[in-house]
C-alpha positions as YAML, in Angstrom:
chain: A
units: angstrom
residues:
- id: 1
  name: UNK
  ca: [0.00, 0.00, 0.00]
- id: 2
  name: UNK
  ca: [1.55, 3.55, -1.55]
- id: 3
  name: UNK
  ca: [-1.21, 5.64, 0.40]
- id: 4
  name: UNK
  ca: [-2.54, 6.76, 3.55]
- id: 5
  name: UNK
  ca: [-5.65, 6.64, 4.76]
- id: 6
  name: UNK
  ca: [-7.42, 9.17, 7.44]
- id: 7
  name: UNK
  ca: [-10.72, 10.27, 7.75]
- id: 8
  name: UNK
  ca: [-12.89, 13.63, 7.94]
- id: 9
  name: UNK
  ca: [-16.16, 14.78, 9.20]
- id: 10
  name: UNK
  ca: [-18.16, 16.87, 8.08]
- id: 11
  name: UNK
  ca: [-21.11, 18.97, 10.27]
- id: 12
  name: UNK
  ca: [-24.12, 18.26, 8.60]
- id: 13
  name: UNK
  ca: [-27.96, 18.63, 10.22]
- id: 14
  name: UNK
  ca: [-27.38, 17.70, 14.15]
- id: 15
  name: UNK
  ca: [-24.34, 14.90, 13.36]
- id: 16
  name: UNK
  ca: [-21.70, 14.86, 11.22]
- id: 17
  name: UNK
  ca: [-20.52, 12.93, 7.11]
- id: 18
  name: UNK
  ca: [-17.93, 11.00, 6.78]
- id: 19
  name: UNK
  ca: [-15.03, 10.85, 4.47]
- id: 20
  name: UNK
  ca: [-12.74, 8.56, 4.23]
- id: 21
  name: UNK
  ca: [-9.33, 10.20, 2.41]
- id: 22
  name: UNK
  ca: [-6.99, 8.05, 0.56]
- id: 23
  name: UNK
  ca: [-4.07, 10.02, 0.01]
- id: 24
  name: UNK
  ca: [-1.30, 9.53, -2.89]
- id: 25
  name: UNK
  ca: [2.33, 9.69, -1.88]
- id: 26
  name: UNK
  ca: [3.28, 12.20, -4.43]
- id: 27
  name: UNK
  ca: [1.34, 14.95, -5.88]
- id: 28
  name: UNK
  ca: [-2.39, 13.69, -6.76]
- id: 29
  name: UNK
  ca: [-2.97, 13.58, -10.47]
- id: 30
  name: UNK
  ca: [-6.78, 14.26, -9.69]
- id: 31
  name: UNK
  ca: [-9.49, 14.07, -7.47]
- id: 32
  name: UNK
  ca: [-12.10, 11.46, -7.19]
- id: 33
  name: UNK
  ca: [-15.44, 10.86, -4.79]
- id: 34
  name: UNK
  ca: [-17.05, 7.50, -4.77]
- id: 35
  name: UNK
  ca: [-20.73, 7.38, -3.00]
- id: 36
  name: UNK
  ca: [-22.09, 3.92, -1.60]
- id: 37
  name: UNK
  ca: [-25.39, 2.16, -2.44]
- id: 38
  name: UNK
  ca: [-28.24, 1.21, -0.49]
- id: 39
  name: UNK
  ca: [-27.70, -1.36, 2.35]
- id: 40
  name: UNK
  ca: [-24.12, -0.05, 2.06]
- id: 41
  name: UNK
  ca: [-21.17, 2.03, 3.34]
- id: 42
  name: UNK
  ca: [-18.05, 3.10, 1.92]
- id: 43
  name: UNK
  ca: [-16.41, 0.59, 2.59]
- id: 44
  name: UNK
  ca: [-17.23, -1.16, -0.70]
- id: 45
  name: UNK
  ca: [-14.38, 0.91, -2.04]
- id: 46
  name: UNK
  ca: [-11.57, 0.70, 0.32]
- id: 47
  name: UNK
  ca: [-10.33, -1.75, 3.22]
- id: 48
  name: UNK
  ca: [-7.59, -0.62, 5.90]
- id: 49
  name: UNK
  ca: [-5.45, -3.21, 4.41]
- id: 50
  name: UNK
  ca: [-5.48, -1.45, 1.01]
- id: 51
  name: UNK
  ca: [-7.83, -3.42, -1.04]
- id: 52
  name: UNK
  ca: [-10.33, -1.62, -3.14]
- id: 53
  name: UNK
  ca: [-11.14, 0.11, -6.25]
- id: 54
  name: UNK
  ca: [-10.67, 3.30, -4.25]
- id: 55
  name: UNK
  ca: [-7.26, 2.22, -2.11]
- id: 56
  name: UNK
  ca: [-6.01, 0.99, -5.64]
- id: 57
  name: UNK
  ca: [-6.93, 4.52, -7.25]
- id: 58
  name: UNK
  ca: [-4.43, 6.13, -4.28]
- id: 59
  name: UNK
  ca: [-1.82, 3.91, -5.10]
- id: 60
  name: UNK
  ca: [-1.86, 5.18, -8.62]
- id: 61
  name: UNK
  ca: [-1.60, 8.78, -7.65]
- id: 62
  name: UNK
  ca: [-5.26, 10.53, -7.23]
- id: 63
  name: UNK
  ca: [-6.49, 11.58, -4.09]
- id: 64
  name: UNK
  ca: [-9.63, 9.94, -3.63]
- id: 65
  name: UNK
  ca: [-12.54, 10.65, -1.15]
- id: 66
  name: UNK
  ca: [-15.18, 7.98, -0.28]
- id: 67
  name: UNK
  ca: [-18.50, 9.22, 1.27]
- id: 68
  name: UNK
  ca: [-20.49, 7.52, 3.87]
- id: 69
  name: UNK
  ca: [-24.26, 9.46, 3.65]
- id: 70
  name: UNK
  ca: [-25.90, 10.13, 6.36]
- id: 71
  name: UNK
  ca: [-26.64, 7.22, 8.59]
- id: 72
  name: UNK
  ca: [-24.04, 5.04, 7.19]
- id: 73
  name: UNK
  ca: [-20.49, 3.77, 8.17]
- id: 74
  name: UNK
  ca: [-18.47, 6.18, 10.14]
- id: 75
  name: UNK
  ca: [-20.99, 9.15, 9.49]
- id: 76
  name: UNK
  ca: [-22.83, 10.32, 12.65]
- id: 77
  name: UNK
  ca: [-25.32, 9.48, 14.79]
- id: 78
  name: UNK
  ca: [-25.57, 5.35, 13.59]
- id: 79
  name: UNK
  ca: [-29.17, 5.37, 12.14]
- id: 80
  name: UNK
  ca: [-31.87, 4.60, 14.66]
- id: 81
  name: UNK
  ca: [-35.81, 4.96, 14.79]
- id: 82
  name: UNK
  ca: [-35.85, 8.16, 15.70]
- id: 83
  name: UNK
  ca: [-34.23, 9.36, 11.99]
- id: 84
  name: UNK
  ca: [-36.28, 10.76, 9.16]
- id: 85
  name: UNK
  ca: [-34.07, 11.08, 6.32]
- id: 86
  name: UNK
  ca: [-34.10, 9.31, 2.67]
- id: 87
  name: UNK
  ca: [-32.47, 10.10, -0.93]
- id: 88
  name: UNK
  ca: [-33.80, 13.56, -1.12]
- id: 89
  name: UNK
  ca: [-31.50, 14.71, 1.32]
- id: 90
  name: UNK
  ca: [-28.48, 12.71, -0.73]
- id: 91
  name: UNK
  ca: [-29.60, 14.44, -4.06]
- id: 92
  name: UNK
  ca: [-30.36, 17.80, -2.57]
- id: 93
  name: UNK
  ca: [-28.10, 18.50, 0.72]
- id: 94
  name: UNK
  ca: [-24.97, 15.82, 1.16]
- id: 95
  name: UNK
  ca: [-23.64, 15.50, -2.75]
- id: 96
  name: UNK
  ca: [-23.95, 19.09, -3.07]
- id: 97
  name: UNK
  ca: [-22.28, 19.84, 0.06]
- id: 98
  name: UNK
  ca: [-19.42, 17.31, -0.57]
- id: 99
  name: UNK
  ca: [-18.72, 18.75, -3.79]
- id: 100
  name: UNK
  ca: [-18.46, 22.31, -2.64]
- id: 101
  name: UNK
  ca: [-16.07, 21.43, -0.13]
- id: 102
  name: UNK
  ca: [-13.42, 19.56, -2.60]
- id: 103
  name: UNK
  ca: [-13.38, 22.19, -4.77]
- id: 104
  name: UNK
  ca: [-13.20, 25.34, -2.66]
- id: 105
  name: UNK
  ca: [-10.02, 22.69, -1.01]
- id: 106
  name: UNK
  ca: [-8.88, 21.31, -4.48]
- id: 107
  name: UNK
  ca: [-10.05, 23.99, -7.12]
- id: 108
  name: UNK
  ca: [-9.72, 21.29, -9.64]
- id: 109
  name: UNK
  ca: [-12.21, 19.03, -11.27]
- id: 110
  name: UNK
  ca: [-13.69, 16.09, -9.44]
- id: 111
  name: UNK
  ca: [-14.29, 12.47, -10.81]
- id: 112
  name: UNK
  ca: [-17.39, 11.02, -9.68]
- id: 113
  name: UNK
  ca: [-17.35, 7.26, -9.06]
- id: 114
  name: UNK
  ca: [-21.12, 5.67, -7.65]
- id: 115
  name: UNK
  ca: [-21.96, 2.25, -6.61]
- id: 116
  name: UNK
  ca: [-25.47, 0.66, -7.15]
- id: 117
  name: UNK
  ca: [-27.79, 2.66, -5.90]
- id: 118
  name: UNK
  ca: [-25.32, 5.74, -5.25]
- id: 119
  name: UNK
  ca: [-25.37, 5.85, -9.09]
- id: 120
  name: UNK
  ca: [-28.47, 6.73, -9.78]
- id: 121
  name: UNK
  ca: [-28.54, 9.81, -6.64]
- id: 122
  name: UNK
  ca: [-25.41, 10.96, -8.37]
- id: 123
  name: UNK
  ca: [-27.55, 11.21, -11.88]
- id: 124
  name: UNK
  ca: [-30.50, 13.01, -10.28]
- id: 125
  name: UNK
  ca: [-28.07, 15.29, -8.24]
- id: 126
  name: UNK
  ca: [-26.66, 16.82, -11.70]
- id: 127
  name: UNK
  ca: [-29.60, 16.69, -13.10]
- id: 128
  name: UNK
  ca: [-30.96, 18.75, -10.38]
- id: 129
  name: UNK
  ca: [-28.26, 21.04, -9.92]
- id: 130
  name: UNK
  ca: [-26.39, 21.55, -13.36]
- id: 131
  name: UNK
  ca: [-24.01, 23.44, -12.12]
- id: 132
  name: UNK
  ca: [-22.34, 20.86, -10.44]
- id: 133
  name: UNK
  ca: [-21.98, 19.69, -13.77]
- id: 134
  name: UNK
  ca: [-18.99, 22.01, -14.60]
- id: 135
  name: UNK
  ca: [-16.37, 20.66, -12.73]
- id: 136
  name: UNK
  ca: [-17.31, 17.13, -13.17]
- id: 137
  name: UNK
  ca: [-15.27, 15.79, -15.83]
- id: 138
  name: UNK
  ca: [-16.37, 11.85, -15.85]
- id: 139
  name: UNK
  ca: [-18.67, 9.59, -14.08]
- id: 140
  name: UNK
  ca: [-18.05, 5.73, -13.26]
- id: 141
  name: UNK
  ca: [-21.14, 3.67, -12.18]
- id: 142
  name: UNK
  ca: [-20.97, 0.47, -11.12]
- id: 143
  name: UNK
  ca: [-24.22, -2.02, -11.63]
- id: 144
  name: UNK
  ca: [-26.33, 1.26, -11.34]
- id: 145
  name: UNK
  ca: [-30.14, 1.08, -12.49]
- id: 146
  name: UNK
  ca: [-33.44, 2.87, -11.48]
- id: 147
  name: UNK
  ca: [-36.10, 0.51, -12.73]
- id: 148
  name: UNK
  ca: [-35.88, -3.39, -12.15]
- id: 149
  name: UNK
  ca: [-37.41, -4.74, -15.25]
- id: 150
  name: UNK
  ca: [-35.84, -7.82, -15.57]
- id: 151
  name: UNK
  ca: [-37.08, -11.30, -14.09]
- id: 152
  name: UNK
  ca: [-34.76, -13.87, -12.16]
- id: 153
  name: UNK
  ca: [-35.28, -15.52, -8.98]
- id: 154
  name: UNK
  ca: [-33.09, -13.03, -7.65]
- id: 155
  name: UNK
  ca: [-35.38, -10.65, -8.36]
- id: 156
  name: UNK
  ca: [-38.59, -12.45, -6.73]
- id: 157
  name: UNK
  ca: [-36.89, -12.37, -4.01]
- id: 158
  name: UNK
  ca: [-34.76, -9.72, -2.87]
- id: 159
  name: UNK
  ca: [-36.31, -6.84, -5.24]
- id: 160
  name: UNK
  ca: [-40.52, -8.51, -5.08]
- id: 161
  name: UNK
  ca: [-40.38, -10.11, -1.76]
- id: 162
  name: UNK
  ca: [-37.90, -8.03, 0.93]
- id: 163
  name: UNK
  ca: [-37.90, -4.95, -1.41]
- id: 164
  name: UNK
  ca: [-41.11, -4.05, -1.86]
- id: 165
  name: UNK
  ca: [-42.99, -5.85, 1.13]
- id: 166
  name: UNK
  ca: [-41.68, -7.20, 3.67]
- id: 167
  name: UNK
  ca: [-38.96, -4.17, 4.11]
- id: 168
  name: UNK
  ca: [-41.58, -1.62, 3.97]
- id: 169
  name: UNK
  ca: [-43.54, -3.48, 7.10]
- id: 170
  name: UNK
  ca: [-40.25, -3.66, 9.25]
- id: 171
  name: UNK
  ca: [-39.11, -0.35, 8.45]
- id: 172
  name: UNK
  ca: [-42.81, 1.00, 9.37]
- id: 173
  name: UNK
  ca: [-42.68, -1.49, 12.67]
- id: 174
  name: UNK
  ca: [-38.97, -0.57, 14.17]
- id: 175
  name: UNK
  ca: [-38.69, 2.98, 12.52]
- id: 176
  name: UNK
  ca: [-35.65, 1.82, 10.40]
- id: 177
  name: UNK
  ca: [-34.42, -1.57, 9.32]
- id: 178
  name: UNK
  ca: [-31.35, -2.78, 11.06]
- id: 179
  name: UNK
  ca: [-29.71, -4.87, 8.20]
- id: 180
  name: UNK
  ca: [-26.14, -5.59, 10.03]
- id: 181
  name: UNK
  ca: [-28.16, -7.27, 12.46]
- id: 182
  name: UNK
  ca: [-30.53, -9.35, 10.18]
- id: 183
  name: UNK
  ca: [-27.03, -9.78, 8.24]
- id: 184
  name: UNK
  ca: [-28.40, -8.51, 5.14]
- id: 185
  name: UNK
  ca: [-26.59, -5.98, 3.25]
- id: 186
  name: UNK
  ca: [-23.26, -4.25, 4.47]
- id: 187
  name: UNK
  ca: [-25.15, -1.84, 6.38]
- id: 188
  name: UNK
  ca: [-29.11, -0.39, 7.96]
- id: 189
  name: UNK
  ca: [-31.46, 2.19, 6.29]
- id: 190
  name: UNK
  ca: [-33.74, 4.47, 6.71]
- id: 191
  name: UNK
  ca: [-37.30, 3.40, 6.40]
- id: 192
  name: UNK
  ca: [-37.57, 6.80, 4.35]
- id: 193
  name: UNK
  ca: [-35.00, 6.02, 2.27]
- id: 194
  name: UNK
  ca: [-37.02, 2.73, 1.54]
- id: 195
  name: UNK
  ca: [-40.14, 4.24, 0.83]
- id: 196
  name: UNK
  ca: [-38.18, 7.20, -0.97]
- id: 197
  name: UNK
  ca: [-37.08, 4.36, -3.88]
- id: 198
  name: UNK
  ca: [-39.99, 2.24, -4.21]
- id: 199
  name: UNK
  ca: [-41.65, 4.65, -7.20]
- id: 200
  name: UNK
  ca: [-38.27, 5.01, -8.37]
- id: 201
  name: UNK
  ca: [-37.89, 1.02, -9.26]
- id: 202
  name: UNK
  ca: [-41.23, 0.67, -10.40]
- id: 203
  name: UNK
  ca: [-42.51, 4.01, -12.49]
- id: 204
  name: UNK
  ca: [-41.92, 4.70, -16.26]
- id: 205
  name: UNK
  ca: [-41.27, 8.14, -15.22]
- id: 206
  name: UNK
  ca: [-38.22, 9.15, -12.59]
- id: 207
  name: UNK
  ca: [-39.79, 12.18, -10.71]
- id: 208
  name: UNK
  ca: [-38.87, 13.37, -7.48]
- id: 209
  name: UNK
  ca: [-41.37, 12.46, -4.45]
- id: 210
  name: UNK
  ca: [-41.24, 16.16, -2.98]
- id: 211
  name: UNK
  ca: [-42.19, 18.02, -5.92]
- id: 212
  name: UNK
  ca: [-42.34, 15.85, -9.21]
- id: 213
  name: UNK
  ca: [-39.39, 17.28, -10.39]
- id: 214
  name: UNK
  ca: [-38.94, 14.94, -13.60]
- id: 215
  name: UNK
  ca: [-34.81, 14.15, -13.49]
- id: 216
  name: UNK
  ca: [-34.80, 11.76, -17.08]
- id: 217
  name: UNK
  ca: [-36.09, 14.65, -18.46]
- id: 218
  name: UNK
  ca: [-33.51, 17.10, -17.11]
- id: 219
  name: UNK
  ca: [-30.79, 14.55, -17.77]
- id: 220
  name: UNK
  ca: [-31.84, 14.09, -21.64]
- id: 221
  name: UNK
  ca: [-31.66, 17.86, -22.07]
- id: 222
  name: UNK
  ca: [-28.21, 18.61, -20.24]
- id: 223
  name: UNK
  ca: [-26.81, 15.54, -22.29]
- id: 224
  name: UNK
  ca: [-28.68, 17.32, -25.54]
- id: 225
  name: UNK
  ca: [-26.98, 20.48, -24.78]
- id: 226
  name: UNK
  ca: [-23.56, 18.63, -24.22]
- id: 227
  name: UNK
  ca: [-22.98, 19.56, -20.70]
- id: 228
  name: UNK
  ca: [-22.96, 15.95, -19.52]
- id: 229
  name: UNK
  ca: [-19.48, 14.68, -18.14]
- id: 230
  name: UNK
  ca: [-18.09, 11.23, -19.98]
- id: 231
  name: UNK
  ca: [-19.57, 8.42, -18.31]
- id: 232
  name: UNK
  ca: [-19.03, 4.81, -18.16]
- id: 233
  name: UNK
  ca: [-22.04, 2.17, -17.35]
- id: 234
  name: UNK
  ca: [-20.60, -1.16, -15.82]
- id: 235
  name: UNK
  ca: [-22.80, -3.85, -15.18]
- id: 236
  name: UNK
  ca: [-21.72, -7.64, -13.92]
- id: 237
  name: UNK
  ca: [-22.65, -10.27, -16.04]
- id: 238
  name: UNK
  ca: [-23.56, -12.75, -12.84]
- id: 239
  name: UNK
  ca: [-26.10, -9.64, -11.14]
- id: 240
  name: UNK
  ca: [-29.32, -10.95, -12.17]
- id: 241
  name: UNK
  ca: [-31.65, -8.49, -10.32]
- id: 242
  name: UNK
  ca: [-30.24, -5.67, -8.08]
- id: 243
  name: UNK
  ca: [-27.95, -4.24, -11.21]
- id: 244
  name: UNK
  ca: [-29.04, -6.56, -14.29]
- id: 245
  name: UNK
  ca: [-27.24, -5.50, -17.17]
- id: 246
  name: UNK
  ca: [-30.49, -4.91, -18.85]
- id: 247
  name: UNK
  ca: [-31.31, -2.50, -16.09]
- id: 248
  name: UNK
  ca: [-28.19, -0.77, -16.35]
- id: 249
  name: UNK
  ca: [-28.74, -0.33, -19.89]
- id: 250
  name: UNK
  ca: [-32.56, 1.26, -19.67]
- id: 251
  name: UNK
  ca: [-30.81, 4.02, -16.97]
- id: 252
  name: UNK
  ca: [-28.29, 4.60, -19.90]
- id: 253
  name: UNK
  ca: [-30.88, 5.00, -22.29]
- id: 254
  name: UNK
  ca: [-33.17, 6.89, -19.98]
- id: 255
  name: UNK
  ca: [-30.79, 9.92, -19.55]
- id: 256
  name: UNK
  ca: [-30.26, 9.86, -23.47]
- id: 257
  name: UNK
  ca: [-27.25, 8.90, -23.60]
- id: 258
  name: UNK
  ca: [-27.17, 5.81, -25.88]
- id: 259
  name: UNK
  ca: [-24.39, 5.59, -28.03]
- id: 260
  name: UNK
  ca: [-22.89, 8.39, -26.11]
- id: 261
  name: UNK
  ca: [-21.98, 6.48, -23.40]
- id: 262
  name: UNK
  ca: [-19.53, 3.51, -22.65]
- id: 263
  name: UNK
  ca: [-21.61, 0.71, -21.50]
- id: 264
  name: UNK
  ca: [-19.70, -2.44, -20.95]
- id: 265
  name: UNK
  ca: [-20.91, -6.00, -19.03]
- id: 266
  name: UNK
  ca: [-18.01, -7.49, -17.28]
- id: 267
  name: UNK
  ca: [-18.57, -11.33, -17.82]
- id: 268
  name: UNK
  ca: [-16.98, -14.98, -19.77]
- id: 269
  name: UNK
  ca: [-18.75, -13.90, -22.72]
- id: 270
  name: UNK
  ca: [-17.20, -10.52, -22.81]
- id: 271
  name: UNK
  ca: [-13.57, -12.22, -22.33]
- id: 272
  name: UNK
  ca: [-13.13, -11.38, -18.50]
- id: 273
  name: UNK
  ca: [-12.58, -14.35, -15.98]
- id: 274
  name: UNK
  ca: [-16.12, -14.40, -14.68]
- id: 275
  name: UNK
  ca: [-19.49, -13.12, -14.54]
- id: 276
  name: UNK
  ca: [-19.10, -10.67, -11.72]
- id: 277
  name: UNK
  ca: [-21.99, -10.18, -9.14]
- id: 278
  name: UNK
  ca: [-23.09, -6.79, -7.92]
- id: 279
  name: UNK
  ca: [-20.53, -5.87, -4.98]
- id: 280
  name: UNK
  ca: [-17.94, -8.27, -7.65]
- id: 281
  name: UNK
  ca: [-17.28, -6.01, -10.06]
- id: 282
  name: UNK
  ca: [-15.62, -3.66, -6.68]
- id: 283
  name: UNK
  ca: [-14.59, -6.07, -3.91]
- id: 284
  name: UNK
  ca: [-13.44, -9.77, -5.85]
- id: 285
  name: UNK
  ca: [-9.84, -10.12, -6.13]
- id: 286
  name: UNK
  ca: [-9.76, -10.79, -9.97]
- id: 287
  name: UNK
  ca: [-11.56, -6.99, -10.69]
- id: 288
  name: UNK
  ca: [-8.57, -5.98, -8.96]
- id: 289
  name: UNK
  ca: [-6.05, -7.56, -11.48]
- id: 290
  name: UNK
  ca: [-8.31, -6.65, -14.86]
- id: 291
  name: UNK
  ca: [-10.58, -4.32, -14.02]
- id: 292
  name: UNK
  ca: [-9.46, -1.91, -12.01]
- id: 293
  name: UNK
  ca: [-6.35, -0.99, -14.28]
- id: 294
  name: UNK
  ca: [-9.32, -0.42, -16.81]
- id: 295
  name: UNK
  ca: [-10.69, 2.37, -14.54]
- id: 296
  name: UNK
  ca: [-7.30, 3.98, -13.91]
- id: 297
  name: UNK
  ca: [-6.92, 4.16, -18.04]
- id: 298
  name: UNK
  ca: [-10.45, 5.50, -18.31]
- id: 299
  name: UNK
  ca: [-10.39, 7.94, -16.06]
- id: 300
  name: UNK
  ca: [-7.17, 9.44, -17.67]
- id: 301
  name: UNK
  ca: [-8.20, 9.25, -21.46]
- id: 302
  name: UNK
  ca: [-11.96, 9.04, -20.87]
- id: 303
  name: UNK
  ca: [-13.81, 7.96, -23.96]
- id: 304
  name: UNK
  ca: [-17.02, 8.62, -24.89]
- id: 305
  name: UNK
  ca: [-18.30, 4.44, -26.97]
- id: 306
  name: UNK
  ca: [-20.94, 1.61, -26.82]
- id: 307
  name: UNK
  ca: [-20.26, -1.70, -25.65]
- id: 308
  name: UNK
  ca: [-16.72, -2.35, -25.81]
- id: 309
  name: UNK
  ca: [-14.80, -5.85, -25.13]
- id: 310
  name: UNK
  ca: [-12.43, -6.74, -22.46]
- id: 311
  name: UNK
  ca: [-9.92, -4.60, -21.87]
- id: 312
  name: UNK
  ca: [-6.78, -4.91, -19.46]
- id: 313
  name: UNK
  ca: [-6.20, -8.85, -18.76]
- id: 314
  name: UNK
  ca: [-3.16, -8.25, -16.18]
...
């Protein structure tokens, strides 16, 4: 490990974000802020040993921060029944107020890196707030997708079954759902947070549960007008339900991006050693050896393509 690793807070509402900062040993060649999933912390990026997209990232040279929101990880207080928060306050308080902070610190562009569900909260954040958008040179997203339209028994079960109902009743019961303790997922959530997304998987149109705010639409017109950054879709060929390649594909299209975009599914098929699952394609030890020298390439010559094949085999 060629980095070192500390961590910030951030005063936010009555507690505190925060960051975990992966520091280069030389001069950073750039900046870079990864944001979790649901169910998740940070530390899908980064271990204290050094493994992770985000530890590997430092190594290379770029100084990268990893965000726990509000509730999660290291971030202040630990969620509980007694807090009412969900993905507006992501979109419309924490990414925001990240952002500002790097580059009043940095005054350089940031590259935005989401996981899962992070993703798509990093979409409707610039599509909310465009000016975000001009110091935001690329966007990674890992197994990202709004609406679950594909069918697997994957699906029935973790999107139909715990998802959508049985969730929804615990989270209404205990005031949150405490997933470390069930064992399920990396980390709790907010009931609100819950509720927040269930439209979001299921409606044809991706409007915001305050006000109706539609953010495909807003996302379709910034990428029209050429103010989108580069961004890369990844999607594991072995996630059948909570980031289906198909899935990832119909976000793609949604913001009108299409051909604009580098989509890629990491799988056999596709030449890579396996069909990666949805925390895979960031935490198995083979997307460390030919993926994640993939990202490091992309992120310094970022390209702007369709589907493309296998890339670094290392």
């Amino acid at each position: 490990m060629t980095h070192s690793q500390g961590s910030e807070y951030i005063d936010y509402r009555s507690g505190q974000l925060h960051l975990r900062v992966l520091t280069p040993e030389e001069s950073p060649k750039g900046v870079v802020l990864m944001v979790h999933g649901a169910m998740s912390n940070g530390r899908v990026f980064y271990s204290s040993g050094g493994r992770g997209l985000g530890c590997y990232l430092a190594d290379q040279g770029y100084l990268v921060y990893v965000l726990d929101c509000y509730g999660h990880g290291q971030s202040h207080p630990p969620l509980s029944h007694r807090e009412e928060h969900g993905q507006y306050e992501v979109i419309h308080e924490q990414l925001p107020l990240v952002q500002r902070l790097l580059l009043e610190r940095h005054d350089r562009p940031v590259h935005w890196v989401g996981h899962s569900w992070g993703g798509v909260l990093m979409i409707a954040a610039l599509a909310r707030y465009p000016s975000l958008l001009e110091q935001i040179p690329t966007l990674i997203l890992f197994a990202s997708k709004r609406t679950v339209r594909s069918w697997s028994s994957e699906r029935l079960l973790k999107i139909e079954l715990a998802w959508k109902r049985l969730f929804p009743w615990l989270g209404q019961k205990l005031g949150y759902l405490p997933l470390q303790r069930w064992r399920v997922g990396m980390d709790d959530q907010s009931t609100r947070f819950l509720m927040d997304s269930l439209p979001w998987i299921s409606d044809a149109h991706w409007l915001d549960e305050m006000d109706g705010f539609d953010y495909g639409e807003s996302a379709r017109a910034l990428v029209a007008q050429g103010r989108w950054p580069a961004t890369w879709f990844l999607a594991g060929a072995g996630d059948k339900a909570l980031g289906n390649p198909r899935d990832v594909k119909d976000l793609m299209e949604e913001c009108g991006l299409g051909e604009m975009a580098r989509y890629q599914v990491v799988g056999r098929r596709q030449g890579w050693r396996r069909d990666y699952d949805h925390a895979g394609l960031l935490t198995h030890r083979d997307a460390a050896h030919e993926l994640y020298p993939d990202v490091l390439s992309w992120l310094q010559s970022p390209q702007w393509l369709a589907d493309t094949p296998a890339g670094s085999q290392g």
